[in-house]
C-alpha positions as a Markdown table, in Angstrom:
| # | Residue | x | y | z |
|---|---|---|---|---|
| 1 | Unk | 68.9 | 15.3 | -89.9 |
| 2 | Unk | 65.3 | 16.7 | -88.7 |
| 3 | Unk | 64.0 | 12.9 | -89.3 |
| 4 | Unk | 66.4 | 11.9 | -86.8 |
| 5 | Unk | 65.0 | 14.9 | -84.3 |
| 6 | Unk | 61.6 | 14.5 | -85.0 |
| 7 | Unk | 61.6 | 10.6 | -84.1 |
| 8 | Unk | 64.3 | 10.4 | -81.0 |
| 9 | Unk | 61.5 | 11.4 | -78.6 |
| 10 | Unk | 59.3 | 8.5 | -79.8 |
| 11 | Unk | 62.2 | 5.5 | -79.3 |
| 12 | Unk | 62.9 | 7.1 | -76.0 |
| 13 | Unk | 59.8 | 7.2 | -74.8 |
| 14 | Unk | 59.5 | 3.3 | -76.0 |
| 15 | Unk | 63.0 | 2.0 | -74.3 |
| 16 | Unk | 61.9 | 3.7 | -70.9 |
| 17 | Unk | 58.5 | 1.5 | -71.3 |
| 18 | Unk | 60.8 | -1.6 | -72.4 |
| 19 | Unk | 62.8 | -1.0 | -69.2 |
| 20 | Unk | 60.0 | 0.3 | -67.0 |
| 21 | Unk | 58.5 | -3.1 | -67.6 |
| 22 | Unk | 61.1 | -5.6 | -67.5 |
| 23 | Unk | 62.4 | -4.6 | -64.1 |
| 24 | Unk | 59.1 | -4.1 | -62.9 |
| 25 | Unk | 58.3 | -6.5 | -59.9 |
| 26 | Unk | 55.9 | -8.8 | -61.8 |
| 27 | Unk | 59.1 | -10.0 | -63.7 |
| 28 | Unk | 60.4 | -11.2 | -60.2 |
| 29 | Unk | 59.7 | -14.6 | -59.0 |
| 30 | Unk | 59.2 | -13.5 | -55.6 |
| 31 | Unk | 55.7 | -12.0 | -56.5 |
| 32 | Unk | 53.1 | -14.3 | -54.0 |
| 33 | Unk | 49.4 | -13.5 | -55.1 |
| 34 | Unk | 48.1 | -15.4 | -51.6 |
| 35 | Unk | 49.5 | -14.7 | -48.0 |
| 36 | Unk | 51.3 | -17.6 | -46.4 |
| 37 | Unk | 49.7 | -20.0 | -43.7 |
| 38 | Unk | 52.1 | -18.3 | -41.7 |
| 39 | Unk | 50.7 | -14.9 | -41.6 |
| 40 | Unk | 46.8 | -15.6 | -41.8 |
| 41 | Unk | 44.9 | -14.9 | -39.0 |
| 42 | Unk | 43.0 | -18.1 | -37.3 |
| 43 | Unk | 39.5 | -18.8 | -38.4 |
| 44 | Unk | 40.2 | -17.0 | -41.7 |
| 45 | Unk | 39.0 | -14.0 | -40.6 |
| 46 | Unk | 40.1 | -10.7 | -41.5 |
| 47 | Unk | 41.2 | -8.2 | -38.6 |
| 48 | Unk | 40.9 | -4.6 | -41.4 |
| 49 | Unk | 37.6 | -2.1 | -41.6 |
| 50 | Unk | 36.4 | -2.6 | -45.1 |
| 51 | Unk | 33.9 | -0.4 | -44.9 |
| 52 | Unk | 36.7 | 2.8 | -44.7 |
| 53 | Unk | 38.1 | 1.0 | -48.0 |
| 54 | Unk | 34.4 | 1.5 | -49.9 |
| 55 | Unk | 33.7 | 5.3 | -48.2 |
| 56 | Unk | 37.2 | 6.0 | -49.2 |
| 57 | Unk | 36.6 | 4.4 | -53.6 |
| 58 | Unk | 33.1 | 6.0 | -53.4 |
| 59 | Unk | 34.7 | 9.5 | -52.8 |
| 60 | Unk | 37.5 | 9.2 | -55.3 |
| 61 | Unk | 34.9 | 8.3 | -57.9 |
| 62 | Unk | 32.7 | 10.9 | -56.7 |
| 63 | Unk | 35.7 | 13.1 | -57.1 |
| 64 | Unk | 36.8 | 11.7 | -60.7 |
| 65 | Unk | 33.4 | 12.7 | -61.9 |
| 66 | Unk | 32.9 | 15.9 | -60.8 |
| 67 | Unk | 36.4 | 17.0 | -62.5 |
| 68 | Unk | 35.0 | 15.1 | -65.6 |
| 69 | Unk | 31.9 | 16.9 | -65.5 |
| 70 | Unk | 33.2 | 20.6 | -64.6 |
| 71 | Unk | 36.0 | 20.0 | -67.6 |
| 72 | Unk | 33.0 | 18.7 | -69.9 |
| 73 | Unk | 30.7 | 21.8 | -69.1 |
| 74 | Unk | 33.5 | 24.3 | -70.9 |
């Protein structure tokens, strides 16, 4: 009876992963990796501000190592 207990968690844990990833929207056959004709711009030229993209990964790393490094100095 505690065998039963002790492993429940464990196959739980699995069939929400099982149905996490078959109903996740990779599985669909609507997933496009390239826009459309249709909704590119003319000239193939992009209309965003990259730049804000890299200023914004640069901080989150900057912020992933300093809570790496103040948890490592305990």
């Amino acid at each position: 009876m505690t065998a039963f207990f002790q492993r429940w968690p464990r196959r739980l844990a699995a069939g929400i992963l099982a149905l996490g990833l078959t109903f996740s929207p990779a599985m669909t056959p609507t997933v496009r990796a390239q826009a459309t004709e249709e909704t590119t711009p003319e000239g193939g030229e992009s209309k965003g501000r990259p730049l804000d993209g890299y200023i914004g990964t640069v901080l989150l790393v900057i912020l992933a190592f300093f809570i790496v490094g103040k948890s490592a100095r305990r």
